[in-house]
C-alpha positions in Angstrom: 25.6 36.8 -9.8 23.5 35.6 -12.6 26.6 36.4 -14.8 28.4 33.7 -13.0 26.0 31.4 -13.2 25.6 31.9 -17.0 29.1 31.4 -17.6 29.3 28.2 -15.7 26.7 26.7 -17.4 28.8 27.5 -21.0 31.3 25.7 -19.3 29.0 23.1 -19.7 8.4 53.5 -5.4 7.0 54.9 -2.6 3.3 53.9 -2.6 -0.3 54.5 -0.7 -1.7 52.6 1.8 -3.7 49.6 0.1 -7.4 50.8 -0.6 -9.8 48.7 0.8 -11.5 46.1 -1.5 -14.8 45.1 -1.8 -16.3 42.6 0.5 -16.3 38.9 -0.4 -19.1 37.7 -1.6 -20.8 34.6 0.1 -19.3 32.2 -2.9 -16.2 31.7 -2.0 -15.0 31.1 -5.6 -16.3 34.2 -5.9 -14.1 38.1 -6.4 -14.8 41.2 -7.0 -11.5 42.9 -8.2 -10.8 46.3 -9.7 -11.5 45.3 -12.3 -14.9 42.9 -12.4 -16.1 40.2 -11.2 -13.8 36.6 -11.0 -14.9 32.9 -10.1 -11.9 30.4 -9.3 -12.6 26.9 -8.4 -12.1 25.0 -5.1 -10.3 21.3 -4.7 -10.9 18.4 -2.6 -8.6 19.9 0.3 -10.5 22.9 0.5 -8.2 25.4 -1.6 -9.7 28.3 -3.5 -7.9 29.0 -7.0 -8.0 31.5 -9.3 -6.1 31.2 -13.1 -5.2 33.3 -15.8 -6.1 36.4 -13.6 -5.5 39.7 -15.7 -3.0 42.2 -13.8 -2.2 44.7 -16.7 -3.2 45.3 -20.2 -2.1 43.3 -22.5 1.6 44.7 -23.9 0.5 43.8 -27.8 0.6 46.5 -30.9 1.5 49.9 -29.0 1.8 48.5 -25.7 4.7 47.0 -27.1 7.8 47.0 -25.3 6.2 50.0 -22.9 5.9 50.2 -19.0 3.2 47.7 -18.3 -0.3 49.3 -17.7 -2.9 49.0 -15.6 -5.6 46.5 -16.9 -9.3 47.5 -17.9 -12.5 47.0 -16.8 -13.9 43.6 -18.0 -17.1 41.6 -17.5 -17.5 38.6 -15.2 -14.5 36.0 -15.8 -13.9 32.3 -15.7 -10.1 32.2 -13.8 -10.1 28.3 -13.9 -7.0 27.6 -15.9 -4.0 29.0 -16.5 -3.1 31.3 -19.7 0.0 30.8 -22.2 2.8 31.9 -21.2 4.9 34.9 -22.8 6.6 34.4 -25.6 9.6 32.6 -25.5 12.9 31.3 -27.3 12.4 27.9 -27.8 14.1 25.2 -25.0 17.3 23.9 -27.1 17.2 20.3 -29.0 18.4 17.9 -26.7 17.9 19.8 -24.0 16.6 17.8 -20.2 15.1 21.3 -18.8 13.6 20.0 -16.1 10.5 22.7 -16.8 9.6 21.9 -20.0 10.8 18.5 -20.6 13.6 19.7 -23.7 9.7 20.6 -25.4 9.0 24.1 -27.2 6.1 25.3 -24.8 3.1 27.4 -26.7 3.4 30.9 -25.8 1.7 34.4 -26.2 2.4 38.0 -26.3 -0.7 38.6 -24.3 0.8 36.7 -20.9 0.3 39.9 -18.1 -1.9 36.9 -15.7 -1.0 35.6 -12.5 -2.5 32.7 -10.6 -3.7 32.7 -6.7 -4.3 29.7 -4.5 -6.0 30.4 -1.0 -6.2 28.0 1.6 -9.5 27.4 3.9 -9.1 30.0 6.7 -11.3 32.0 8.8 -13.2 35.2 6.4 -12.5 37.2 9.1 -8.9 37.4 8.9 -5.9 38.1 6.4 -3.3 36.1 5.8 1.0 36.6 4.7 0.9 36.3 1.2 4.3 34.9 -1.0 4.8 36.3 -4.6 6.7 33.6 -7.1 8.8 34.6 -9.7 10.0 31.6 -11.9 13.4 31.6 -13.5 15.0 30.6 -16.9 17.0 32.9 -17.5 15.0 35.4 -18.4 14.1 33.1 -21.8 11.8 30.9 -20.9 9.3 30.0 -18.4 5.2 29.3 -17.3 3.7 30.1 -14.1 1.6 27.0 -15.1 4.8 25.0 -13.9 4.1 26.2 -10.6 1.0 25.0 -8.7 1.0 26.8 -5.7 -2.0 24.7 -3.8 0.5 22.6 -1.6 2.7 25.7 -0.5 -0.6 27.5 0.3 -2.3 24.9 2.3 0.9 23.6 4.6 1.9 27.2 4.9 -1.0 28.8 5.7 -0.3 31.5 3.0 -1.9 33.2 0.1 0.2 32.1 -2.7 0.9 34.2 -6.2 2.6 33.4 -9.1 2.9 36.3 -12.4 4.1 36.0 -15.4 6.8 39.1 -17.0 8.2 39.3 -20.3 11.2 37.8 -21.4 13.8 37.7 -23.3 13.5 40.4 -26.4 10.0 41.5 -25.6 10.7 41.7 -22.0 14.3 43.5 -22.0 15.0 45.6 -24.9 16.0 49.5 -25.0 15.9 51.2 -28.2 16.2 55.2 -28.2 12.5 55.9 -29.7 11.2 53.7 -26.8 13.4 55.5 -24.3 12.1 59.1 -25.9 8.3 58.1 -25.6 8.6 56.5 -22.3 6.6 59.0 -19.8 9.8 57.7 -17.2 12.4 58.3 -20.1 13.6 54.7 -19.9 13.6 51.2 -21.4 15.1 47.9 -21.6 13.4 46.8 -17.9 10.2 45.7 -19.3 10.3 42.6 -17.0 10.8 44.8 -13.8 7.8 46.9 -14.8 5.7 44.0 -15.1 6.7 42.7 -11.7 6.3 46.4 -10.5 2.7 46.6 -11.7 1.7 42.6 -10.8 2.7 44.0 -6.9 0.5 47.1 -7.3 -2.7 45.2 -8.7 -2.0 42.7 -5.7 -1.8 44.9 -3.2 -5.2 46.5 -4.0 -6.7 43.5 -4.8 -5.2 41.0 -2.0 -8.1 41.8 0.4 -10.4 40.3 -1.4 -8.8 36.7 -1.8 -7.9 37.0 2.0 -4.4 38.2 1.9 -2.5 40.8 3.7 -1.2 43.7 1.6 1.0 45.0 4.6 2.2 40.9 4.3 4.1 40.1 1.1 7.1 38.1 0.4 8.3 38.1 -2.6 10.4 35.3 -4.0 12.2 33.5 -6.8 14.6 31.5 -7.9 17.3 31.5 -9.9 16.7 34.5 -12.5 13.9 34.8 -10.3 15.9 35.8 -6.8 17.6 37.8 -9.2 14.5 39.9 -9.9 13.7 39.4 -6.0 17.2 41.5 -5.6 16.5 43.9 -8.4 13.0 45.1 -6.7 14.4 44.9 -3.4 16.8 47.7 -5.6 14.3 49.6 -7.2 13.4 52.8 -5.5 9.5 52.2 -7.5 9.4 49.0 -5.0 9.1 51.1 -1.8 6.1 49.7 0.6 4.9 47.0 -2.5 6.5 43.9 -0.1 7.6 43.1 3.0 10.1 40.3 3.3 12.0 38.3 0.3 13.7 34.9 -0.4 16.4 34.3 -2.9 16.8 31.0 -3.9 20.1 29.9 -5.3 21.6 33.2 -7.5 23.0 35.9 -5.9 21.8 39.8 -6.4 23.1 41.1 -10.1 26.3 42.4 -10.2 28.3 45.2 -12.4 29.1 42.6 -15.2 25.3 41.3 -14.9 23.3 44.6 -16.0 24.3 47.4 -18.9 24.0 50.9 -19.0 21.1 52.2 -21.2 22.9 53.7 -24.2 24.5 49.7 -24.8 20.9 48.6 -24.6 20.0 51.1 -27.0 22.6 50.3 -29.6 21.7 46.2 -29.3 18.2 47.5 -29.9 19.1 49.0 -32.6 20.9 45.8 -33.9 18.1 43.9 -32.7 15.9 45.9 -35.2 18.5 45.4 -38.4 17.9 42.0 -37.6 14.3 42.6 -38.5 14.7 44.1 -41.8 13.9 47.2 -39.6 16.7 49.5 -39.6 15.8 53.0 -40.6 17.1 56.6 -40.4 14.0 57.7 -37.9 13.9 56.0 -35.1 10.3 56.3 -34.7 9.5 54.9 -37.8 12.0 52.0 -36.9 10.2 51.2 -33.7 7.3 51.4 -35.8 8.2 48.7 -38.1 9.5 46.5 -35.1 6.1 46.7 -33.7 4.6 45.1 -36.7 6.9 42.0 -36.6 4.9 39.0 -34.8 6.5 37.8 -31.8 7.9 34.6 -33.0 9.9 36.8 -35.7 11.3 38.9 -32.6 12.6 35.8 -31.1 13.9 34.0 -34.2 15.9 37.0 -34.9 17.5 36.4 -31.7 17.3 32.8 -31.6 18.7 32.1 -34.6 22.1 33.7 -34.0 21.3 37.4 -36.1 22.2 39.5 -33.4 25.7 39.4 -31.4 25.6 40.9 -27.8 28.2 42.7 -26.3 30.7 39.9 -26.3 30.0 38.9 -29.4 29.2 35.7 -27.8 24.8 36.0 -28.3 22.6 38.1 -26.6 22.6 37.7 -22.6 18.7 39.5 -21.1 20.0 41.5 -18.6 18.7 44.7 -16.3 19.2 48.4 -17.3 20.7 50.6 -15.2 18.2 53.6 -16.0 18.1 56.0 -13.2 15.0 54.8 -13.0 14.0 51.4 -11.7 17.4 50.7 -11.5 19.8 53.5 -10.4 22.4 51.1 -10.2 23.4 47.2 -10.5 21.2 45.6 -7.5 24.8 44.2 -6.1 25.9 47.9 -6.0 22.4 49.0 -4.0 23.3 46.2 -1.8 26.9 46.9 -0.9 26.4 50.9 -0.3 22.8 50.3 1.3 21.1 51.5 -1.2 18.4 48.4 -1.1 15.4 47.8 1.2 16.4 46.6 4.2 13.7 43.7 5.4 13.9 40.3 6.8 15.4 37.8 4.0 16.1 34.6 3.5 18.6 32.9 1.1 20.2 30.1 0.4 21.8 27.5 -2.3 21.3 23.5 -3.2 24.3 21.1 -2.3 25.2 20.2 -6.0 24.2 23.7 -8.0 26.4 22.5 -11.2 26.4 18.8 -10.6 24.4 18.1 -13.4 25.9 20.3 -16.0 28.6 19.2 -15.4 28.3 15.6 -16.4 28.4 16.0 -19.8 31.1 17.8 -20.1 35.0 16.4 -21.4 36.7 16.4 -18.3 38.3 12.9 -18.3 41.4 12.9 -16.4 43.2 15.0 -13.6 44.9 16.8 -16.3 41.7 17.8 -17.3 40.9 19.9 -14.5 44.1 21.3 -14.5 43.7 22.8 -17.7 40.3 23.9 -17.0 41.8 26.0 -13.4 44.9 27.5 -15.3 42.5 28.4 -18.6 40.0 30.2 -16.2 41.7 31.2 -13.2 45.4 31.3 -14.4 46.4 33.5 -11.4 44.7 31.2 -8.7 45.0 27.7 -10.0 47.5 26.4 -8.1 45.4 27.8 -4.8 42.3 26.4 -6.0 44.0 23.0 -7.1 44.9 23.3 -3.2 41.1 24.1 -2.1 39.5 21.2 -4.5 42.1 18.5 -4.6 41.8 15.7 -7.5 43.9 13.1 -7.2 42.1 10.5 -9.3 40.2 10.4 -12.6 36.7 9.5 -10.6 37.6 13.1 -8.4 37.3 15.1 -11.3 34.0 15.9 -12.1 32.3 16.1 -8.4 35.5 18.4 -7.7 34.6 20.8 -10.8 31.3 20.6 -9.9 31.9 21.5 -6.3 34.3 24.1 -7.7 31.9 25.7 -10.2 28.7 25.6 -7.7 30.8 27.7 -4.7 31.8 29.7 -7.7 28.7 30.7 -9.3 25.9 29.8 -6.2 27.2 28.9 -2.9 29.9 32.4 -2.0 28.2 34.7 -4.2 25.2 33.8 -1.5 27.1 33.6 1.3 28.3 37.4 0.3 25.2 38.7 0.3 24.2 37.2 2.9 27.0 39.1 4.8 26.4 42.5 3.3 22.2 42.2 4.2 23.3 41.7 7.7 26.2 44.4 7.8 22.8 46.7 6.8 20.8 45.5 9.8 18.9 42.8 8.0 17.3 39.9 9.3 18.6 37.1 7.6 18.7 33.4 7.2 20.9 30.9 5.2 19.5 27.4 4.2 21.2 24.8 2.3 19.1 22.6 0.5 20.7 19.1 0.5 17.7 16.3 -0.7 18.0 15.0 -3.8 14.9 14.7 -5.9 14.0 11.4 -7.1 13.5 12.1 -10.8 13.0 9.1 -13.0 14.0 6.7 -10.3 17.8 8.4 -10.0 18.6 10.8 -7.4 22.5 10.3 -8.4 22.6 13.8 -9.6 22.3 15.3 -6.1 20.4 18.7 -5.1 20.9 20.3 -8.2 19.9 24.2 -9.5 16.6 23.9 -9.1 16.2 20.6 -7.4 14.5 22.2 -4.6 11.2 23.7 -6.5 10.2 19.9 -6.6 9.2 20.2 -3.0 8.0 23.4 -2.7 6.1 23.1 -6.3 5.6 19.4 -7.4 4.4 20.1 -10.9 8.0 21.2 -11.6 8.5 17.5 -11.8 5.1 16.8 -13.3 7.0 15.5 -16.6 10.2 13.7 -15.5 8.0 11.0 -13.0 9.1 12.2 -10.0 9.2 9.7 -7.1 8.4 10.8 -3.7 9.0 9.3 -0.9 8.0 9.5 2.8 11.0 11.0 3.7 10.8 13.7 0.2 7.2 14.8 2.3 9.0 15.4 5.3 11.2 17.7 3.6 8.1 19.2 1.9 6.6 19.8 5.0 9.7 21.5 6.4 10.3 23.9 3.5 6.9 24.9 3.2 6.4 25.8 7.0 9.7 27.4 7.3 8.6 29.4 4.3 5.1 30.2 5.6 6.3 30.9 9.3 9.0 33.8 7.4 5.5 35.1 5.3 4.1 35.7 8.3 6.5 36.9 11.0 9.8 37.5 9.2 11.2 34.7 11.3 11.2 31.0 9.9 11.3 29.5 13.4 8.2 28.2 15.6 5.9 25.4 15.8 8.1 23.2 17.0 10.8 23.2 14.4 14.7 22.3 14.4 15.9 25.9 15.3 17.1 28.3 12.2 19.8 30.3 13.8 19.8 34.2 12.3 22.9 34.3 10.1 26.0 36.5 11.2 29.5 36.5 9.8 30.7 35.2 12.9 29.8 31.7 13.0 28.3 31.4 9.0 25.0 29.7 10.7 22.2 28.1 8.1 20.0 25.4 8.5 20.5 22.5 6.1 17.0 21.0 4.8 17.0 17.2 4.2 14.9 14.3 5.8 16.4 14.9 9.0 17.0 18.7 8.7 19.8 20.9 11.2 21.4 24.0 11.8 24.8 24.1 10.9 27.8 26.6 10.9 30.8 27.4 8.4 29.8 26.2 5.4 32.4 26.0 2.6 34.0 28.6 4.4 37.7 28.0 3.3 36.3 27.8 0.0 34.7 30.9 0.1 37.3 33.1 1.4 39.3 32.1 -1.0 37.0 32.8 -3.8 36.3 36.2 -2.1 40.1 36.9 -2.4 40.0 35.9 -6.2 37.1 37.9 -7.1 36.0 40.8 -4.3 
């Protein structure tokens, strides 16, 4: 429900078998793609990598705002480093993203690359592969953030990560895009990238060792939310195998909009521009020559009202296309690929939004029940009881992150396995050490530290001997599902398959166990407040 998180945080296709690829050559750093020839670099622990590798054209002048293309033929490339990100809406003054550091991050319109890490392993054989996609809300975001070596090497897996187009460039609709599209569609630019990224891979993944009948994909935050949306998408069919979604729940309803709303905020969008225009052609036309820093100030700097009036939130298009309907709809009438997944929130989701917010006193939190929830507030003063000052913002925070995160999840959950699904539930409970303070708790996002330590690269993350036993954990559990669909084996503290039952999950912390019910009182309640 990316919807609810957004709001809490105000508060505060069918394809063909993979072709076969070129043999390796005997340099390892070495690949012949598609494409042309690629050299990577190896590190100290024996990990191949390979930056900034192209996976489609680059969506710049024409390519504008259309279904992302295949990418050309190119002469022998360096792919040691990574390439800017897409263009983005500036991280907000004051802001502590733990991505970026509160710093604007140098971006580009030319961004279709992804990144592969491949760990030492026998030529012979082919190993899972897992597919990242990052979050931020669809705004903001580097696959530079995310250094998959570690993941790769104590997972044994082939790990990508791909850049997609956000915000404006990566979501908009407009009616002359919609009537050029060879698909008759548009405002899922994103998708399309991720749709493409999984096509090159899986003719290319031979060639860096990976298994193209073997791909997981996964994400977090707005990134699970993709993970749903192509686990929606009848162009998905056969491109992976398995998926994880980390802390957001598949989009509901309120979370995507139909095309001709898209259309009409395009439209807007354009005025913004100093665009507008009787033809529509001729108004795509102009909006093309804008640079991509005036496409985001337009919607940066307030010019454009979405739907509530409120700002523009990125959301998916139901098309008919890639989306036939909202991925929470595909999942509730089994409409959604039905393949071992695993998914699961962190113990303090809103914890650290929620700090700065006014909430001094139990009146406070009153106010903030009956404002929102004026039907329910006297049942969820009963669920989340504050009888004290000092209760008053873990409470909200507990209330807000069961809300947006923890039941949304555990709803999901339910509905994968009513289809037949193989599923797991985690809860990840360690608190990062980040500038020598783990008083915020697990937070949204807190778990990317251990899975991806250059998340933290810029907030002097401390990591403790117990931090690399949770490390080691995650990553296993998440190379063991790559590879089997099941996270168990090698020894591990048993993950018990999720049924509605007995709400079974394994919580991940220095000493990590399999538990049962979790928040389930709270959860049934907030299934009775909002079904």
């Amino acid at each position: 429900m990316m919807y609810r998180c957004l709001v809490a945080l105000a508060l505060v296709a069918c394809s063909s078998p993979a072709p076969r690829a070129p043999a390796r050559p005997a340099d390892p750093r070495v690949v012949e793609t598609t494409e042309g020839t690629i050299t990577g670099s190896i590190d100290a622990n024996g990990v191949r990598s390979w930056l900034g590798v192209p996976f489609a054209a680059p969506p710049v002048g024409e390519l504008r705002w259309r279904e992302a293309q295949p990418p050309a033929k190119h002469v022998p490339l360096a792919t040691t480093s990574y390439r800017l990100p897409c263009s983005q809406i500036p991280v907000p003054s004051g802001s502590d993203s733990i991505s970026s550091g509160g710093k604007k991050v140098p971006s580009a319109e030319d961004c279709l690359y992804l990144n592969v890490w491949a760990p030492p392993h026998d030529a012979s054989t082919r190993l899972p592969v897992m597919v990242w996609i990052h979050g931020g809300q669809y705004l903001r975001g580097a696959t530079s953030q995310y250094d998959g070596e570690q993941l790769a090497r104590l997972g044994n897996v082939i790990v990508v990560t791909l850049a997609y187009r956000l915000g404006p460039l990566g979501f908009l609709a407009h009616p002359a895009l919609t009537a050029e599209s060879p698909l008759h569609t548009s405002g899922n630019q994103a998708l399309f990238d991720h749709l493409q990224a999984l096509k090159w891979l899986r003719a290319n993944l031979p060639a860096f060792g990976g298994d193209p009948e073997r791909i997981t994909l996964f994400g977090e935050s707005a990134g699970s939310a993709s993970t749903c949306a192509m686990m929606a998408s009848p162009l998905s069919r056969g491109l992976f195998q398995q998926a994880i979604l980390q802390s957001t729940a598949c989009p509901e309803d309120e979370d995507t909009s139909a095309i001709s709303a898209r259309e009409e905020l395009g439209r807007r969008i354009a005025e913004a521009l100093g665009c507008k225009k009787d033809d529509i052609r001729a108004e795509l036309a102009c909006m093309r020559t804008k640079t991509d820093d005036e496409v985001m100030n337009a919607i940066r700097l307030g010019k454009v009202l979405g739907e509530d009036g409120g700002g523009v939130n990125y959301r998916f298009v139901t098309d008919g296309v890639v989306l036939p309907m909202s991925p929470q709809k595909a999942l509730e009438t089994g409409a959604v690929m039905r393949i071992p997944v695993i998914l699961g929130t962190t113990d303090d989701e809103m914890g650290r939004y929620i700090v700065g917010l006014k909430l001094d006193n139990v009146d406070d939190f009153h106010s903030v029940l009956k404002k929102e929830w004026p039907e329910h507030a006297d049942a969820l003063a009963a669920a989340y009881p504050v009888n004290e000052a000092a209760q008053v913002k873990p409470q909200m925070a507990a209330l807000f992150s069961d809300w947006a995160n923890t039941c949304p999840i555990r709803h999901d959950a339910r509905m994968f396995v009513k289809l037949g699904a193989p599923t797991y539930l985690y809860r990840f409970k360690r608190a990062p050490d980040v500038f020598g303070d783990r008083s915020k708790g697990a937070f949204h996002g807190s778990e990317l530290a251990f899975l991806f330590p250059s998340v933290f690269a810029k907030h002097q993350l401390v990591v403790s001997d117990e931090d690399r036993v949770v490390v080691e954990t995650m990553s296993r559990y998440w190379g063991r599902f790559a590879a089997t669909g099941d996270p168990n084996g090698d020894g591990a503290p048993v993950w018990p398959r999720y049924d509605v039952a007995t709400d079974p999950y394994i919580a991940l912390d220095a000493t990590t166990a399999a538990g049962a019910k979790l928040h389930t009182a709270e959860c049934d309640l907030w299934d009775r407040i909002d079904p």
